[in-house]
C-alpha positions as CSV (number, residue, x, y, z in Angstrom):
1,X,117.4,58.2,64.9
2,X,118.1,62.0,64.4
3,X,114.3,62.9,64.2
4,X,113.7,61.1,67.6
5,X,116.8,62.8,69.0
6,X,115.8,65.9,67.9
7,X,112.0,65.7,69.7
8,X,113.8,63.9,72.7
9,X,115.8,67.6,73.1
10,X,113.2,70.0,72.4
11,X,110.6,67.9,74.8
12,X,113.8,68.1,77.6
13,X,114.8,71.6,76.6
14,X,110.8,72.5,77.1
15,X,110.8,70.3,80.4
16,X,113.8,72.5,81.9
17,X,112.3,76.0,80.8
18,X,108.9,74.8,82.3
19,X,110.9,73.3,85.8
20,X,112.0,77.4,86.1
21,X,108.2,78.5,86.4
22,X,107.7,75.6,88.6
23,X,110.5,76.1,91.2
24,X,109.8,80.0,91.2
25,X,106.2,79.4,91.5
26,X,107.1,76.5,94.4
27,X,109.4,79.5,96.0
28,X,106.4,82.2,96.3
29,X,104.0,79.6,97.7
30,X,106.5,78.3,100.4
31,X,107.0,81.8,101.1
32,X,103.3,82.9,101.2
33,X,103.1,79.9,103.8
34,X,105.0,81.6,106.5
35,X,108.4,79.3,105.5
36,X,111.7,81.4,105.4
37,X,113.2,82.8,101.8
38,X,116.7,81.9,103.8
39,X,116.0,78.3,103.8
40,X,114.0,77.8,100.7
41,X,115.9,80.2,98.4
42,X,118.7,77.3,98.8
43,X,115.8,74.1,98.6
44,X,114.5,75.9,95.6
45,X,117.8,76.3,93.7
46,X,118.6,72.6,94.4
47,X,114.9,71.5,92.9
48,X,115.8,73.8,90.1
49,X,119.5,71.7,89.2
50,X,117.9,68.3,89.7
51,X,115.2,69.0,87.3
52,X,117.5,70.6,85.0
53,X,120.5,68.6,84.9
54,X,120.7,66.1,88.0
55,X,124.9,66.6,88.2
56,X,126.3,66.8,91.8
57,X,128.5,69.0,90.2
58,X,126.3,71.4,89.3
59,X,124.3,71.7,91.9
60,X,127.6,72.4,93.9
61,X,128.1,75.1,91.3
62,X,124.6,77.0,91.8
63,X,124.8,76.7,95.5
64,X,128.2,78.3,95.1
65,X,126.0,80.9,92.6
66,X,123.1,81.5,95.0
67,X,125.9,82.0,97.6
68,X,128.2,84.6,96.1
69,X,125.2,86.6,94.6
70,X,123.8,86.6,98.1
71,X,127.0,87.6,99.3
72,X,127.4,90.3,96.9
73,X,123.9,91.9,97.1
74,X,124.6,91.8,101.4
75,X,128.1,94.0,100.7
76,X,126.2,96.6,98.4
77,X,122.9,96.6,100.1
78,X,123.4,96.6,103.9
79,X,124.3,100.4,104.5
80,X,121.3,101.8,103.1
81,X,119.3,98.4,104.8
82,X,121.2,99.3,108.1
83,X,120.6,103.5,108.4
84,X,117.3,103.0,107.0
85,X,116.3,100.6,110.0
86,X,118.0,102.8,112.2
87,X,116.2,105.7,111.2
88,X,113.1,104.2,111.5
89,X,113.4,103.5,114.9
90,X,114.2,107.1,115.7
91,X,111.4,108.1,114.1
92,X,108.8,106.3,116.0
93,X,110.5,106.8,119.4
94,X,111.1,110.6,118.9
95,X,107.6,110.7,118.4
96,X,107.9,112.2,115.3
97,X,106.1,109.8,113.2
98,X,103.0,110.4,115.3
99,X,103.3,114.2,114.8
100,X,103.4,113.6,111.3
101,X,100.7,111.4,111.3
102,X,98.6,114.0,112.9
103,X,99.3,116.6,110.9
104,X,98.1,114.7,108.1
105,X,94.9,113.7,110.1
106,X,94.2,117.2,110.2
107,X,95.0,118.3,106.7
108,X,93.7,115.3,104.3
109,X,91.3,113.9,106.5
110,X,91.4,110.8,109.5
111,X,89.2,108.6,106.9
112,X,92.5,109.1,104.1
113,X,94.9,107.0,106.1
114,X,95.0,105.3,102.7
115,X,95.0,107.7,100.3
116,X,97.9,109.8,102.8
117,X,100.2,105.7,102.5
118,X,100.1,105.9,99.1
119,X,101.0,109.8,97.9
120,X,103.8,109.5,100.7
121,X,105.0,106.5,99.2
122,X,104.8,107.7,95.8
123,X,106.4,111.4,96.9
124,X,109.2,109.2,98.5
125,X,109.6,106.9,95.2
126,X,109.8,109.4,92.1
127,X,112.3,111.8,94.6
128,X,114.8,108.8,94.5
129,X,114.2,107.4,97.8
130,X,116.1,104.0,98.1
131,X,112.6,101.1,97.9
132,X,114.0,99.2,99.9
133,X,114.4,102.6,102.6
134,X,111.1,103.7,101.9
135,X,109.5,101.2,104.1
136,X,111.9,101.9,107.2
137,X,111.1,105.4,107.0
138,X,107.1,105.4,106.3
139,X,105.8,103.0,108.8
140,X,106.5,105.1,111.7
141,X,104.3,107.4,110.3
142,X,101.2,105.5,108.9
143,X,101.0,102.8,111.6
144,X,99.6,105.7,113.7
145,X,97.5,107.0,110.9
146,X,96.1,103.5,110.6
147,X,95.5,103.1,114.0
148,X,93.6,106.7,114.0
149,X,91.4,106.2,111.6
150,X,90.9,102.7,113.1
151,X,91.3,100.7,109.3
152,X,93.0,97.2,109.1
153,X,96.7,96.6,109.8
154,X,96.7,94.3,106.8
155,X,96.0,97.2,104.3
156,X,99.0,98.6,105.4
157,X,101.8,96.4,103.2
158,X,99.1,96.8,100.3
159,X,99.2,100.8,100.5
160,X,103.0,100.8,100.7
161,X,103.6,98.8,98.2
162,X,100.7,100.2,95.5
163,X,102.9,103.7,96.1
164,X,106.0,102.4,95.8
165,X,105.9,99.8,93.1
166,X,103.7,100.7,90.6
167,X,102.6,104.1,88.8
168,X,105.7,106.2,90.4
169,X,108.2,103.4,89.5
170,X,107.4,102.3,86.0
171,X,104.7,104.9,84.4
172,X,105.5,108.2,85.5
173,X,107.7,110.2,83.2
174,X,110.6,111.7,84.8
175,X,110.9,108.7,87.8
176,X,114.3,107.8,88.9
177,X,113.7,104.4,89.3
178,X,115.9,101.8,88.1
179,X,113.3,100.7,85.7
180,X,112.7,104.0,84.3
181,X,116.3,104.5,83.3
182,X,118.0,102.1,82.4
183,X,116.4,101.4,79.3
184,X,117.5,105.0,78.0
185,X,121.0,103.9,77.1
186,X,119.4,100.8,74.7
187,X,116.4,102.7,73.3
188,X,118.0,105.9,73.0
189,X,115.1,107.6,74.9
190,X,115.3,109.8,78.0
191,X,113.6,109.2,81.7
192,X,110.2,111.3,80.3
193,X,110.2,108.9,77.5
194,X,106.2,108.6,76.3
195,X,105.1,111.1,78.6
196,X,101.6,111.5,77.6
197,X,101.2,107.5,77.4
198,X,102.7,107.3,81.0
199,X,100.9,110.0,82.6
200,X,97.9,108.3,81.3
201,X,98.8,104.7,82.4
202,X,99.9,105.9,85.9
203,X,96.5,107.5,86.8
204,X,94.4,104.6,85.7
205,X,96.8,102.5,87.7
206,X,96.3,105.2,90.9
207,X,92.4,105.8,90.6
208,X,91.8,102.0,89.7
209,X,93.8,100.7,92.8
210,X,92.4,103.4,94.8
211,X,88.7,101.8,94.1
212,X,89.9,98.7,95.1
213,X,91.1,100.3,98.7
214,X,87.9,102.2,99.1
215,X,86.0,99.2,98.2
216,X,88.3,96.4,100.9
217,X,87.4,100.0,103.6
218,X,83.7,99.4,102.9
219,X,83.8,95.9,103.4
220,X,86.1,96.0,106.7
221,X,83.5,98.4,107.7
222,X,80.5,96.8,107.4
223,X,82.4,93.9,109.3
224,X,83.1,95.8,112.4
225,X,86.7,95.2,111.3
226,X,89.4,97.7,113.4
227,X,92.8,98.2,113.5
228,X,93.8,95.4,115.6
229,X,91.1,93.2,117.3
230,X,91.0,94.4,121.2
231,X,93.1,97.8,119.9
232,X,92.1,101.4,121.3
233,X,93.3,104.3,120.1
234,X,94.2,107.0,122.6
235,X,94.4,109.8,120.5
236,X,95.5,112.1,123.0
237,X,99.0,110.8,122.5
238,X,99.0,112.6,119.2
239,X,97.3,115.7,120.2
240,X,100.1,116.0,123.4
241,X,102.7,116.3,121.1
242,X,104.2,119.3,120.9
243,X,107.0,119.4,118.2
244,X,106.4,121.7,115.1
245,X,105.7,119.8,112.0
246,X,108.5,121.3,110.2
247,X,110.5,119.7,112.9
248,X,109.1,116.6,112.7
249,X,109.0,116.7,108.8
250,X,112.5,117.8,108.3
251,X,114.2,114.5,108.7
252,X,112.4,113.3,105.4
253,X,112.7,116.6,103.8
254,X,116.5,116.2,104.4
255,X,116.4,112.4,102.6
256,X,114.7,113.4,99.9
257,X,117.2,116.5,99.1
258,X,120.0,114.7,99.7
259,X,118.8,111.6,97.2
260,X,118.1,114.4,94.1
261,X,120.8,116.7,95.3
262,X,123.9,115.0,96.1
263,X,123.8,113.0,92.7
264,X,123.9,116.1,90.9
265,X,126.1,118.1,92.9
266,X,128.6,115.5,94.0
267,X,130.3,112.8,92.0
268,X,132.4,110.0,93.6
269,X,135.4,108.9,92.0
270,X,137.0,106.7,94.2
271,X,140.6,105.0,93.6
272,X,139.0,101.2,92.0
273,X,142.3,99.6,91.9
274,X,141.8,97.6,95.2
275,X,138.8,95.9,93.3
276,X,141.1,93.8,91.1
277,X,141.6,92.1,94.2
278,X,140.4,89.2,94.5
279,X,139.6,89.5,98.2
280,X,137.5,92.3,97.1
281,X,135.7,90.6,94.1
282,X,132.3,91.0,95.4
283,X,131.8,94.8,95.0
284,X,130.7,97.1,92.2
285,X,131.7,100.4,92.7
286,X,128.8,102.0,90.6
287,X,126.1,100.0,92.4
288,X,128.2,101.0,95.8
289,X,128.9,105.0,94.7
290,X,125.0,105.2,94.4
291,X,124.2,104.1,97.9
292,X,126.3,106.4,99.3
293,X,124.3,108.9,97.9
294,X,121.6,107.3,99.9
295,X,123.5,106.6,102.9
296,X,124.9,110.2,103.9
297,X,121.1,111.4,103.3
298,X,120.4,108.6,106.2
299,X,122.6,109.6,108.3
300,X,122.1,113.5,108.1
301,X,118.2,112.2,108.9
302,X,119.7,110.3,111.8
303,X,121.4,113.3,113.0
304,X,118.9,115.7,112.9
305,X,116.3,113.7,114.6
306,X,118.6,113.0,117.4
307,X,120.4,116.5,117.7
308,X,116.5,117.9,117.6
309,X,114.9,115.4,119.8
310,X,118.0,114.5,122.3
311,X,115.1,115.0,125.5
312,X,112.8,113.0,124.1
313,X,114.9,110.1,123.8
314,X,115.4,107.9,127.0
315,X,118.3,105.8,125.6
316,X,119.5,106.6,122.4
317,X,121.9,103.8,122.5
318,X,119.5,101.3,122.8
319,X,116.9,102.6,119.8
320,X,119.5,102.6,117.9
321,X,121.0,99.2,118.4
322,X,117.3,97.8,118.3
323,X,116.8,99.6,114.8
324,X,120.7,97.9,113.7
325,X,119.4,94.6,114.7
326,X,116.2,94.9,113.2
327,X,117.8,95.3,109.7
328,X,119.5,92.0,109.6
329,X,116.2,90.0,108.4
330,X,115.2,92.2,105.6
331,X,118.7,92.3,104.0
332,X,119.4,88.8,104.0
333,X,115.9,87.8,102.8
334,X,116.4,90.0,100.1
335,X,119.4,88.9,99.4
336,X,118.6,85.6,99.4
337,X,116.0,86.2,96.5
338,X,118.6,87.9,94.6
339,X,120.5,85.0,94.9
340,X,118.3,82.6,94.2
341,X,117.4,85.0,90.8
342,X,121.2,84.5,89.9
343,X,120.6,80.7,89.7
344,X,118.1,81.1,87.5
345,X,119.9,83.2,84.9
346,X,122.6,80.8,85.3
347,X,121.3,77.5,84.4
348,X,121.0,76.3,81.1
349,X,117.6,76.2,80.6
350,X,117.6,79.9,81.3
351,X,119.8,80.3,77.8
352,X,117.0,77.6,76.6
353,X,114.4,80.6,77.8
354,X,116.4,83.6,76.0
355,X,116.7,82.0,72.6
356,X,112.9,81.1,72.5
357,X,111.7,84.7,73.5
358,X,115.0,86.3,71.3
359,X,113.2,84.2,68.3
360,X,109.2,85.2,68.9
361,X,107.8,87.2,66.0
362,X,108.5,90.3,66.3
363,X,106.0,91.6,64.2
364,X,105.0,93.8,67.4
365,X,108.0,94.9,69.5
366,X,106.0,96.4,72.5
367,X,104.3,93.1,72.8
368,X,107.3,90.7,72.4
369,X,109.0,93.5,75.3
370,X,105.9,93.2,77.5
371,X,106.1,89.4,77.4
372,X,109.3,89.3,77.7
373,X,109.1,91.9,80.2
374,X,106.7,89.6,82.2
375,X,108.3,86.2,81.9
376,X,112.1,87.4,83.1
377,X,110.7,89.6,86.0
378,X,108.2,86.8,87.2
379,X,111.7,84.5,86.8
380,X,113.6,86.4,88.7
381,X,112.0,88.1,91.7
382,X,112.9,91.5,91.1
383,X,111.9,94.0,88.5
384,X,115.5,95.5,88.1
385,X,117.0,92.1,87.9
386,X,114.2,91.2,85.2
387,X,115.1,94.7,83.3
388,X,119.1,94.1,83.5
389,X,118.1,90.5,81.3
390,X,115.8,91.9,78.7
391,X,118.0,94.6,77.7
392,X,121.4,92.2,77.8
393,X,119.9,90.0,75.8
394,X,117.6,91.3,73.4
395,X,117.5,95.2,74.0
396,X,119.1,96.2,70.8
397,X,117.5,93.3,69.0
398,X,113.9,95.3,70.2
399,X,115.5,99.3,69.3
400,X,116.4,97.6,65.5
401,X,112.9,95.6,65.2
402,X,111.1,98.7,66.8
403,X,113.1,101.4,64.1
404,X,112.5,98.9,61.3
405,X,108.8,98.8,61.7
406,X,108.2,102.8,62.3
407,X,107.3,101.8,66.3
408,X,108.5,104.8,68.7
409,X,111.3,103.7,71.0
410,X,109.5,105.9,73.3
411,X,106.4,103.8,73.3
412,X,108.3,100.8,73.4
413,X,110.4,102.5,76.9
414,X,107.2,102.9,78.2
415,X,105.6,100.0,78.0
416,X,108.8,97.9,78.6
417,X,109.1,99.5,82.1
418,X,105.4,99.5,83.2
419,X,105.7,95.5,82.0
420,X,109.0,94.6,84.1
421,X,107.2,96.3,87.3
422,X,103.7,93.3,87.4
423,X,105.0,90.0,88.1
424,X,107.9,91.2,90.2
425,X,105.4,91.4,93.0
426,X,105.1,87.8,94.0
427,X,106.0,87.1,97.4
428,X,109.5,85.7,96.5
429,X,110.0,89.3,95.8
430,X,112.7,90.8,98.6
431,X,111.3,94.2,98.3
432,X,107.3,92.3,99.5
433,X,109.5,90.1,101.9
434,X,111.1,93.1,103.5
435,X,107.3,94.9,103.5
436,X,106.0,91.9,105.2
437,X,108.8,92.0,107.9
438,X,109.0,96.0,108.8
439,X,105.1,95.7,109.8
440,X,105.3,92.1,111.3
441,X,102.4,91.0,108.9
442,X,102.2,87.4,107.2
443,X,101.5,86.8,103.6
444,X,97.8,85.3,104.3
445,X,96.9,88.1,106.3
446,X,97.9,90.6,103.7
447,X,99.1,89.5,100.4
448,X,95.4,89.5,98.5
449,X,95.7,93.5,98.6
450,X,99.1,93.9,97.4
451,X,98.2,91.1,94.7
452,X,95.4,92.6,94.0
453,X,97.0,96.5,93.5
454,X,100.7,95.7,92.5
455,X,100.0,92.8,89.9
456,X,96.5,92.6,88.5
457,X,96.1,96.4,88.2
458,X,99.5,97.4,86.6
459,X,98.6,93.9,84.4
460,X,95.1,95.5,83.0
461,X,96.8,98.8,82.3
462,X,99.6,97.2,80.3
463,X,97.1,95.0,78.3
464,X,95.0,98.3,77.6
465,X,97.9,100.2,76.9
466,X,99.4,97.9,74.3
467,X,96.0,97.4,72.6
468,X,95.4,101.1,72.2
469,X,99.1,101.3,71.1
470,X,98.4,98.2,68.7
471,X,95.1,99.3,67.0
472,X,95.9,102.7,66.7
């Protein structure tokens, strides 16, 4: 009786671990469909409790879960959501996203548009730049480039994400991504940890998905395949412009110095006592103190624009209401992912999950990480929230195994981080969702790309990576 008990468990314990794959994959493809994360975040969670456990109780639990999270993530988040958006719309209706856009015609080239997406991007990304800002404050800018050099709208998400998401944020040393640092305080590395191995990685990721760009060009070109179809370009409303680029360019410039500078210069301390509250339960003042950084570098951007382009702008009011408004959909799709990743790491089966990846041979560390890496990302819709579990659970369990069997703790940051950033680009991923809804693109029009340069790329690097780092 206690044999068939015990089979009976580990088939159920394997049925609930698998149902977590299932409802995350059932999530992306509802999304990819057109259907909204705010509706299917909550359908998903409530397939997720039925197939683990059933109990009307619990699945009034996890609601509660996928609520509060998404609740919490919406009190941290929205500043930086709401300037960004804000600042976005000033910068397309000051014009000065077109006279950037032009200068870069001019220096790199009106066939770049591409290659111009991505090194912003990436600039944007390893200065600090919020990525979930970096979307706001780009498109004004390369949806003119596009348009110039007459290439596909749908390539546009693709670029942004390739130089947001991948080489900058995971395999450059030195990047201040999330990714990149926190796993300095477990593996007792430092933000350049494996320089030479990341370096290396984050080049083959750039010139690899750069082929595949100048390949999907070739192909739109020998299809006749434009911007938009019916779209002209009158590129006299570029050339009219009359605003110096450093004018036009200093509202970024001012971003970027505030996201290294402040940090550095500045430290917040604010009286926490209130937080004990319960009324005020839902913030982190860490999380908060760090988007403030972000936040004051918004609205000196904001400022600037509107101080130097005040004649330019018919009704200043009304851009920036319409950039406010515009903000709400990409924070609460986002958050709704978040939320619905909090479910996940609070059902059982996720425990289930933990103790059979905590228990894998760990004969090689950087290959349990990477799988690890992989599965909790994938799980969870978001490479930081995927990071956060690895180390929690079994970070120090990897430093010890790593030490004990001579592996650098560098080698084993390095590949950990490029690992967390592969499967985190599904398209239950808020960052992708909030992508999708700044350029008002759908999933089938433009989600091959981005799979294409922000999973299966970063995914043949890591393999290649570990196998050198195995063999040798």
């Amino acid at each position: 009786m206690g044999f068939h008990w015990r089979i009976w468990r580990t088939l159920y314990t394997m049925f609930s671990i698998i149902s977590i794959f299932v409802t995350t994959l059932l999530l992306s493809y509802l999304v990819y469909r057109g259907n909204t994360i705010l509706l299917f975040s909550a359908f998903c969670t409530v397939v997720l409790v039925l197939l683990g456990e059933g109990s009307a109780a619990d699945l009034v639990k996890h609601i509660q879960i996928l609520l509060y999270a998404l609740s919490k993530y919406f009190v941290l988040y929205f500043p930086i959501f709401l300037l960004g958006a804000v600042f976005g719309n000033l910068l397309k209706k000051s014009g000065y996203g077109k006279v950037i856009a032009y200068w870069l015609v001019e220096k790199v080239g009106r066939d770049q548009a591409v290659l111009s997406t991505v090194l912003l991007c990436a600039t944007l990304t390893y200065s600090g730049v919020s990525l979930f800002v970096i979307t706001f404050v780009v498109y004004p800018v390369i949806k003119p480039l596009f348009q110039c050099a007459n290439l596909p709208k749908r390539l546009i998400p693709a670029a942004i994400a390739f130089g947001s998401f991948t080489f900058t944020m995971t395999a450059f040393p030195g990047s201040s991504s999330v990714v990149n640092v926190m796993p300095t305080g477990f593996f007792h590395t430092d933000a350049y940890a494996a320089s030479v191995l990341g370096i290396v990685c984050g080049s083959a990721m750039f010139v690899i998905g750069m082929a595949w760009f100048n390949y999907r060009i070739k192909q739109a070109d020998l299809l006749q395949e434009g911007y938009l179809e019916g779209f002209v370009f009158e590129e006299q409303e570029l050339i009219d412009r009359n605003d110096p680029f450093i004018v036009a360019i200093l509202p970024l410039i001012i971003i970027i110095a505030a996201g290294l500078l402040l940090p550095a210069c500045f430290e917040i301390t604010p009286d926490c006592d209130y937080l004990n509250k319960r009324q005020y339960s839902l913030s982190d003042i860490n999380t908060f103190a760090d988007n403030i950084y972000i936040a004051i570098g918004l609205l000196a951007g904001i400022g600037t624009i509107i101080i130097s382009n005040y004649r330019n702008l018919d009704d200043i009011k009304r851009v920036i209401n319409k950039g406010a408004e515009f903000s709400l959909v990409p924070i609460v799709s986002t958050a709704s992912v978040m939320g619905y990743g909090a479910v996940v790491a609070a059902v059982p089966a996720f425990s289930a999950l933990k103790s059979v990846i905590a228990s894998w041979s760990l004969d090689s560390p950087i290959l349990s990480a990477s799988l690890a890496s992989i599965v909790f990302s994938s799980c969870s819709g978001s490479a930081s929230m995927g990071m956060s579990m690895i180390l929690a659970n079994i970070g120090d369990f990897l430093y010890k195994a790593a030490v004990s069997l001579g592996t650098d703790p560098e080698i084993l940051h390095r590949i950990t981080s490029m690992s967390v950033g592969i499967f985190d680009s599904l398209p239950s991923n808020g960052a992708i969702i909030s992508i999708m809804a700044v350029t008002s693109l759908t999933f089938r029009e433009s989600y091959k790309d981005m799979f294409v340069t922000t999973v299966l790329v970063p995914l043949a690097v890591v393999i290649s990576a570990i196998t050198f780092c195995l063999v040798i």
